[in-house]
N, C-alpha and C positions, 0 to 999 in steps of 0.2 A: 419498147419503153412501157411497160405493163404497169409498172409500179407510177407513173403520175398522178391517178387520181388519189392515191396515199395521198403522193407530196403537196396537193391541196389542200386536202383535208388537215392532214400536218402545219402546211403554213398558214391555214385561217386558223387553227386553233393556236400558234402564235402569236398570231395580229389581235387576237380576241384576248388571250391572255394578256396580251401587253398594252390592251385598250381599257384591260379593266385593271389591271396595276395603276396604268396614267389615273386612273377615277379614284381609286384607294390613295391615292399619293395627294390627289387633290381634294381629299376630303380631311387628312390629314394636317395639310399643309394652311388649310381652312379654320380648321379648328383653333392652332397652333394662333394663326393671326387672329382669332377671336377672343384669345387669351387664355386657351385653358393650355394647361403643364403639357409636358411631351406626353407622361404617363396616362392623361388624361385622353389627349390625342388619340395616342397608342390604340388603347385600351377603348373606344367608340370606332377607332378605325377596324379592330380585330371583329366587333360587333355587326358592322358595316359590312365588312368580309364574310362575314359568316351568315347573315342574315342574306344575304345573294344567293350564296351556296346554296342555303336551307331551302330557297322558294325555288331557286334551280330540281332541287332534289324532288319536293316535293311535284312540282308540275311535271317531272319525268313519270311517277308512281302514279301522277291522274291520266294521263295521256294512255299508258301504261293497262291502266284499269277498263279505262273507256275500249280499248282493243281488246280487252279479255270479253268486256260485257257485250261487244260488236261481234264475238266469235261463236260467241254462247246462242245468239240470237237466233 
């Protein structure tokens, strides 16, 4: 059974995936009851999405950088 710690790796990034749906859905679905239009919703949810990503992305490239400047040393 060589291949199990894939299938960890594979099903936390499941459960994380599906932990942060649940969060985008209840931001959503937040919005929606505070009054603004679906489009509105929508459209802060996509913002919402994307601005995770973005600070995802970037703390990868600083972590990233600190190991190049740690190599360099």
């Amino acid at each position: 059974m060589s291949n199990q710690p894939e299938n960890k790796q594979v099903n936390g990034l499941i459960a994380a995936l599906g932990g942060f749906a649940e969060m985008a859905h209840i931001f959503y679905t937040s919005m929606i009851e505070a009054g603004a239009t679906e489009k509105e919703a929508t459209e802060a949810m996509k913002a919402y999405v994307f601005s995770f990503y973005h600070e995802q992305i970037e703390d990868a490239r600083r972590k990233e950088k600190e190991q190049q400047d740690g190599e360099e040393a």
